[in-house]
C-alpha positions as CSV (number, residue, x, y, z in Angstrom):
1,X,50.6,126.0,108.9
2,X,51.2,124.3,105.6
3,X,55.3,125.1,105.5
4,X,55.1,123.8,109.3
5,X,53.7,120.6,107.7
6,X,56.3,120.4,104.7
7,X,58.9,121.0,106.9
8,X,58.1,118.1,109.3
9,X,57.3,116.0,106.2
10,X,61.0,116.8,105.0
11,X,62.7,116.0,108.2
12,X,60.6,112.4,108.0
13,X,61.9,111.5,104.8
14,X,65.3,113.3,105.6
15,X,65.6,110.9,109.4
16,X,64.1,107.9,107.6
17,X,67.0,108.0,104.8
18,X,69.6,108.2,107.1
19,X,68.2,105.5,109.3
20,X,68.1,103.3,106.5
21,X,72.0,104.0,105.6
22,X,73.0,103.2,108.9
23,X,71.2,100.0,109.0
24,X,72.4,98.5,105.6
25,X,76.3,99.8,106.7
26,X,75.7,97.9,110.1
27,X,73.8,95.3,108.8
28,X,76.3,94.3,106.0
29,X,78.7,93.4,108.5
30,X,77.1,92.1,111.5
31,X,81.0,92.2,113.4
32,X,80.6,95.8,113.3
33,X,77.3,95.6,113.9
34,X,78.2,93.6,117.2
35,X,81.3,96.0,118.0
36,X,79.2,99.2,116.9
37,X,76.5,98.7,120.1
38,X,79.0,97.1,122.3
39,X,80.9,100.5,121.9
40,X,77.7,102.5,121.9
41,X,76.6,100.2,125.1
42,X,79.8,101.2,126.9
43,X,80.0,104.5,126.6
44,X,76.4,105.1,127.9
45,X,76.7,102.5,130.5
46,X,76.0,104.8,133.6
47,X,73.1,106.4,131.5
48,X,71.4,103.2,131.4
49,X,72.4,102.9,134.7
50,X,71.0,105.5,136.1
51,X,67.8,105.1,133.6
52,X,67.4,101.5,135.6
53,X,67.7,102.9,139.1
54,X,65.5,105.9,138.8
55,X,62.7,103.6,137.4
56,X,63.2,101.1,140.2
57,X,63.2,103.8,142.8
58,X,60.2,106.0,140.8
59,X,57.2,103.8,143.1
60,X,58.9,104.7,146.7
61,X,59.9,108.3,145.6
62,X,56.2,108.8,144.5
63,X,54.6,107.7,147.7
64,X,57.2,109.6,150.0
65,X,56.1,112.7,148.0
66,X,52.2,112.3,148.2
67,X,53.2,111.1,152.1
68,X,55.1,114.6,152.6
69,X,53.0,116.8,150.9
70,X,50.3,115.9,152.8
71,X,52.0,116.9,156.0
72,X,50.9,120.3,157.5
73,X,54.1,122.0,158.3
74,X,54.6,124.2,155.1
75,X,58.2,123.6,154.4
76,X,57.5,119.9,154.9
77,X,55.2,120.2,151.9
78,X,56.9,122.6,149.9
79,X,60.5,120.5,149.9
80,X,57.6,117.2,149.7
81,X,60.1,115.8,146.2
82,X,63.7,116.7,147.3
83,X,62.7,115.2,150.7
84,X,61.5,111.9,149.0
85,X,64.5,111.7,146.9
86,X,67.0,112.1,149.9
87,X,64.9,109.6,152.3
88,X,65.1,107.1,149.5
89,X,69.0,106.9,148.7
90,X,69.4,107.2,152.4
91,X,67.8,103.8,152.6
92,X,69.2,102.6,149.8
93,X,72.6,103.5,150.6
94,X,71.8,101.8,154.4
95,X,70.8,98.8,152.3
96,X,74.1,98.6,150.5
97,X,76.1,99.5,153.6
98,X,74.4,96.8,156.0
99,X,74.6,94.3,152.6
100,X,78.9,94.8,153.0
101,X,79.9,94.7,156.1
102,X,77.8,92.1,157.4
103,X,75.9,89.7,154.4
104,X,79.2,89.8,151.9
105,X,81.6,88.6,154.8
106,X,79.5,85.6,155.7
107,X,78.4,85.2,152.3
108,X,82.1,84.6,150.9
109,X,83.3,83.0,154.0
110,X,80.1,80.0,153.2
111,X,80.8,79.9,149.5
112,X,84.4,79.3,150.7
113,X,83.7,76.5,152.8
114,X,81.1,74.9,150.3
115,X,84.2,75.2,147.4
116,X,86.4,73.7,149.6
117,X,83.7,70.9,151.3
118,X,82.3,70.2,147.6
119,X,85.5,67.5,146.5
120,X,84.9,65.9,149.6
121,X,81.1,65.3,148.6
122,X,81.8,63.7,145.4
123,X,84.3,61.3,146.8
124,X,81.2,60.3,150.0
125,X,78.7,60.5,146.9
126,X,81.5,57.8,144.8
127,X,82.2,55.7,147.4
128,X,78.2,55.1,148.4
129,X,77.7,54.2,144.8
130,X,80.6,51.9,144.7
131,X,78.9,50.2,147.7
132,X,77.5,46.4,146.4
133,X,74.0,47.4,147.9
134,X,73.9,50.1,145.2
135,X,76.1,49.3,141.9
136,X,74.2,45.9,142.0
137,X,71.2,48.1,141.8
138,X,69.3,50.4,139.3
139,X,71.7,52.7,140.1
140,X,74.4,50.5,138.5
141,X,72.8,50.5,135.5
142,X,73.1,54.2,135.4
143,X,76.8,54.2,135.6
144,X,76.7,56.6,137.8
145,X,79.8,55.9,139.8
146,X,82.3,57.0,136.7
147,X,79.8,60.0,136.0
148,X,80.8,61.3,139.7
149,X,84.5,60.7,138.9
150,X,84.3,62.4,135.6
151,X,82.4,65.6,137.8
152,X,85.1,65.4,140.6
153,X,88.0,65.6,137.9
154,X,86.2,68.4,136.3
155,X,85.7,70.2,139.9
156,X,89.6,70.0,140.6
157,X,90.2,70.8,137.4
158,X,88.2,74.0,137.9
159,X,89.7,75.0,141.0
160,X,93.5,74.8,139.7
161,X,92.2,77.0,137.0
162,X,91.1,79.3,139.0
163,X,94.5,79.6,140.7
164,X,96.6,80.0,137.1
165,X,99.0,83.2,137.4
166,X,96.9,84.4,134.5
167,X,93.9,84.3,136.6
168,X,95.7,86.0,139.4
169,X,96.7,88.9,137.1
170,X,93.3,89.5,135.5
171,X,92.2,89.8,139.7
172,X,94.3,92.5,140.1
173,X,93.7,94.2,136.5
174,X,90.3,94.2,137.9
175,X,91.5,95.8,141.4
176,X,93.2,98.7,139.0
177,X,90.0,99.4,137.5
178,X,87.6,99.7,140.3
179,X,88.7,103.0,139.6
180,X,86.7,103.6,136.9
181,X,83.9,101.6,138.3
182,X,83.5,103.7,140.9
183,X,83.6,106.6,138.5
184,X,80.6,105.4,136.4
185,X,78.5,104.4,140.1
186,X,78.9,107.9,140.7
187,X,77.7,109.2,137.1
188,X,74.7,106.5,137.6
189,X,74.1,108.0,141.0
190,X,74.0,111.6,139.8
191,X,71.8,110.9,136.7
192,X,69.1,108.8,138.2
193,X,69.0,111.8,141.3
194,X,68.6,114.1,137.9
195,X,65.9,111.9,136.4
196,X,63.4,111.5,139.5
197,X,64.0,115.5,140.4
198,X,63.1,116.2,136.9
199,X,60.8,113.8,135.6
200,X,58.0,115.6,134.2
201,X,60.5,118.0,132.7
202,X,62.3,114.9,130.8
203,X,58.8,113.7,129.9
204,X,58.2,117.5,128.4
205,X,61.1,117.1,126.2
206,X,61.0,113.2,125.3
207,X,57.1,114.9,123.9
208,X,59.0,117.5,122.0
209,X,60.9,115.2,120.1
210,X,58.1,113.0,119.2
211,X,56.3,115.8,118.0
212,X,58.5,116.0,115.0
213,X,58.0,112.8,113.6
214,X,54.0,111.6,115.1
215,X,50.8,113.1,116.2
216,X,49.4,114.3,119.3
217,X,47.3,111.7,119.5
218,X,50.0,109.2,118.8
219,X,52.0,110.1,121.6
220,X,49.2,110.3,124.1
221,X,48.6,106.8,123.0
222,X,52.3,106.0,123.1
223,X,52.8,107.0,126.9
224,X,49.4,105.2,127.9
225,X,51.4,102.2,126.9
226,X,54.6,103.2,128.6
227,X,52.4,104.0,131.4
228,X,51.0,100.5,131.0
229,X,54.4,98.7,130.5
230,X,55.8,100.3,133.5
231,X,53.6,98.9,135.5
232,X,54.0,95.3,134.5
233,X,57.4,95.6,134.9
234,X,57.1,97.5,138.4
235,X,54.4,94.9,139.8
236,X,56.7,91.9,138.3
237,X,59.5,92.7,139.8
238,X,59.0,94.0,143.1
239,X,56.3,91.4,143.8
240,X,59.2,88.4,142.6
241,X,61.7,89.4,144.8
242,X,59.3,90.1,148.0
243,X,58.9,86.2,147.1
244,X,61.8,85.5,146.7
245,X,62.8,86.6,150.0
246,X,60.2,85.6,152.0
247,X,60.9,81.7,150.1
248,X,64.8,82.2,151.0
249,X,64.2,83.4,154.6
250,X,61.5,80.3,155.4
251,X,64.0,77.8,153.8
252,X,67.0,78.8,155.5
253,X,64.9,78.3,158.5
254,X,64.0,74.8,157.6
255,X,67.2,73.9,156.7
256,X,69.2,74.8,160.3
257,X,66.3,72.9,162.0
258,X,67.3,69.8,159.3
259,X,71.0,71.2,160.3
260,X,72.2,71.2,156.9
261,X,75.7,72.6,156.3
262,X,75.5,76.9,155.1
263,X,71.7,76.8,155.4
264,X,71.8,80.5,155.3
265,X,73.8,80.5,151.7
266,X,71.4,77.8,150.5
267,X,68.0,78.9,151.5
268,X,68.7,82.6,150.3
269,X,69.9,81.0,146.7
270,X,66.5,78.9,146.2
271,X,65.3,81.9,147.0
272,X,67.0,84.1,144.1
273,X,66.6,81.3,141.8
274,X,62.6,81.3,142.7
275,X,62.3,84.3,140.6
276,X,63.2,82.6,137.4
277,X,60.2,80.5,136.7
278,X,60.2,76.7,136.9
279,X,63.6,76.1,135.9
280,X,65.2,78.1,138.6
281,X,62.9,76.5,141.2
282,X,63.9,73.2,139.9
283,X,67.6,73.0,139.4
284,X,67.8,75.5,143.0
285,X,65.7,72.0,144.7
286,X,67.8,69.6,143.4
287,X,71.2,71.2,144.2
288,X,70.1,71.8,148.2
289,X,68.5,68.5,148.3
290,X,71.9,66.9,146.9
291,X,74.2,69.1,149.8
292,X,71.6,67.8,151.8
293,X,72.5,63.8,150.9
294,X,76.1,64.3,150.7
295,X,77.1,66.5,154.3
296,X,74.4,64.5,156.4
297,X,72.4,61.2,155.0
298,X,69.3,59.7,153.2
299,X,66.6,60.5,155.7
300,X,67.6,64.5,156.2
301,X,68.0,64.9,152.4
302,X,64.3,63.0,152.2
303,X,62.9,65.4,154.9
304,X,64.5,68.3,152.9
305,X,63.4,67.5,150.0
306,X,59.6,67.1,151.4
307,X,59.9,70.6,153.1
308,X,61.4,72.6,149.9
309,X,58.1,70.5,147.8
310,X,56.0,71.9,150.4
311,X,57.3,75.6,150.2
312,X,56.9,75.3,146.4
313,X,53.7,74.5,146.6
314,X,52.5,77.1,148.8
315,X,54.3,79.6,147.4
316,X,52.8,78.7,143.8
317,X,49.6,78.8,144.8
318,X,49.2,81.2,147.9
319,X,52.3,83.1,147.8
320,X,53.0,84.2,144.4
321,X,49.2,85.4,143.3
322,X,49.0,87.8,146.2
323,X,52.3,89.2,145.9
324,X,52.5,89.2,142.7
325,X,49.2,89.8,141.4
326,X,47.7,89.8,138.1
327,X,50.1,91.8,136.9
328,X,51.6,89.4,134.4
329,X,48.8,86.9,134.1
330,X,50.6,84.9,131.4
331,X,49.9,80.9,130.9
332,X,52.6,78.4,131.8
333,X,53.1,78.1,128.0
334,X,53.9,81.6,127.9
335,X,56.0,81.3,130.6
336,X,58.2,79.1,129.2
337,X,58.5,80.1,125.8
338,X,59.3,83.8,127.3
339,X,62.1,82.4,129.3
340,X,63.6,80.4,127.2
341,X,63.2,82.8,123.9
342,X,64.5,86.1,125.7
343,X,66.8,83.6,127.6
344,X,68.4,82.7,124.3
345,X,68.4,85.9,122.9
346,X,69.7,88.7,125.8
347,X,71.0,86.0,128.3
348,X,71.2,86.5,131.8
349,X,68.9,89.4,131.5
350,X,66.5,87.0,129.1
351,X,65.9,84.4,131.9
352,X,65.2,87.2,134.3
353,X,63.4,89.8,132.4
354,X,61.4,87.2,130.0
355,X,58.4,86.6,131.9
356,X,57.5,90.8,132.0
357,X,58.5,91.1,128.2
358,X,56.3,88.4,127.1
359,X,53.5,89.8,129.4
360,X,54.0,93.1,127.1
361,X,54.1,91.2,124.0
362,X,50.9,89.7,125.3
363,X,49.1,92.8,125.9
364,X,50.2,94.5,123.0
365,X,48.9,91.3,120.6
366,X,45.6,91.8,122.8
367,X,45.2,95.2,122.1
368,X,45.7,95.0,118.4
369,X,42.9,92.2,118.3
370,X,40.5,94.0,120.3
371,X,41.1,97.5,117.9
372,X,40.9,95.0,114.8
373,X,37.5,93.8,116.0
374,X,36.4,97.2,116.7
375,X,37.4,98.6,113.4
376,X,35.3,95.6,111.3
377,X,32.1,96.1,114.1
378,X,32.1,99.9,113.5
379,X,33.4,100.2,109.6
């Protein structure tokens, strides 16, 4: 028992060491330090992957297991996990199928048309501001007129960009590497099917390795909080984009009864911008609400505006709690400063995932207060 302990003591200090050497080399020169993850990043790309999609796909895979085993034909139960697994990448690859032959079409055909429609509505936008009725106006004093031209240059300017011959050739680099896309889709693929057929078995060794370096204890305590952090992120996510769909499918309906030009393309991206809080809301409103003034006139980009307020609203304060839940239960405050310090930080990624990590830093800071207050009320 005692070498047992020495031994793990030794391989503490001996892991610890070499940690520390590898930080101060990385550290010393944060460009390798920036290459050194990047190339780590790549290479286990479909690992992550795969990590990502098994734990999104963990919830339905449960409850098609518990929903088979509980089925009295004997094989039924006995094959209860392989059977969820193959039921759930059956729908998901139905998903993906219906998503490209019949959303992608339609969706770049609209995106098309709004490209090619959005010059035109700067120059109707510039010449209502040029009227005298308006640069007499407040909105004279704004200058407003010259901003549009400045935004209409920088839109054409854009769009010749984007047809450059260098452009062109970096399309069809991109064409010659779908190859290896496709390559790490399938390595994703076969990992996550390896992670939800063998979970408990990945948990078992993930244990193992722990063992060496922390207590029992420890790591029972450790996976409560997994357990716990999972859940956060499972409720958060699933729960935003079941609100976000069900805000992108009743404003695309509102919008073809205003008849606003691509009210399919527009509802469904107010409603993907829903699930970044506030600001995606916000800047998703005024960009609809602008088509809305510039391909028909005042009173349907009033009315549009009124409905989308409307929508907010009840999905704020109706919507969102039920679907949702209490899973997050952060303040505004929070909200913000999550989304706009993970924002800054991770990116994309920040603004999307920075309302669940800030609900884990919050429950982590709450559970360190309540065992602090325990610890001085029971010295």
């Amino acid at each position: 028992m005692e070498n047992k302990r020495t031994e793990r003591r030794w391989l503490w200090w001996f892991t610890l060491i070499l940690a520390s050497i590898i930080l101060y080399r990385l550290f010393s020169d944060p460009v390798q330090l920036g290459s050194a993850i990047g190339w780590i990043i790549g290479i286990l790309t479909p690992f992550i992957g795969g990590l990502a999609l098994s734990f999104l796909l963990l919830p339905p895979s449960r409850w098609l297991e518990a929903f088979f085993g509980k089925r009295r034909n004997r094989w039924i139960k006995k094959l209860a996990r392989p059977l969820s697994i193959v039921t759930v990448y059956l729908a998901l690859f139905g998903v993906v199928i219906l998503v490209v032959s019949l959303v992608i079409p339609r969706l770049v055909a609209s995106v098309s048309g709004l490209v090619k429609e959005l010059p035109g509505y700067l120059e109707s936008a510039k010449s209502w501001l040029a009227s005298p009725e308006v640069s007499e106006g407040f909105f004279g004093s704004l200058d407003l007129h010259n901003l549009l031209g400045n935004l209409s240059q920088a839109v054409g300017d854009a769009v010749v960009k984007m047809l450059t011959t260098e452009n062109v050739v970096s399309a069809l680099q991109g064409v010659l590497n779908v190859t290896n896309t496709i390559l790490d889709a399938v390595i994703c693929l076969i990992v996550s099917v390896y992670m939800l057929a063998g979970r408990e078995k990945l948990l078992k060794d993930v244990k193992a390795v722990l063992s060496l370096f922390m207590r029992r204890d420890r790591i029972s305590t450790l996976g409560g909080y997994g357990h716990r952090i999972g859940t956060i992120f499972y409720r958060y996510l699933y729960g935003a984009f079941l609100d976000a769909l069900a805000v992108g499918v009743v404003v695309s309906v509102g919008l073809l009864i205003f008849r606003v030009p691509y009210a399919v393309l527009l509802g469904m991206l107010l409603g993907l911008l829903n699930m970044i809080p506030y600001f995606g809301a916000l800047f998703g409103g005024i960009f609809v609400v602008l088509i809305a003034l510039l391909s028909c006139n005042l009173y349907t980009a009033l009315g549009v505006l009124a409905y989308i307020l409307i929508i907010q609203q009840l999905d704020a304060n109706i919507l969102q709690p039920r679907v949702v839940g209490d899973s997050v239960g952060l303040r505004p405050i929070y909200v913000l400063l999550g989304v706009t310090f993970f924002g800054g930080l991770l990116g994309f990624w920040g603004v999307f995932l920075g309302v669940p990590l800030m609900a884990v830093i919050q429950m982590l800071v709450k559970e360190a207060i309540a065992a602090k207050a325990k610890k001085q009320n029971n010295p």
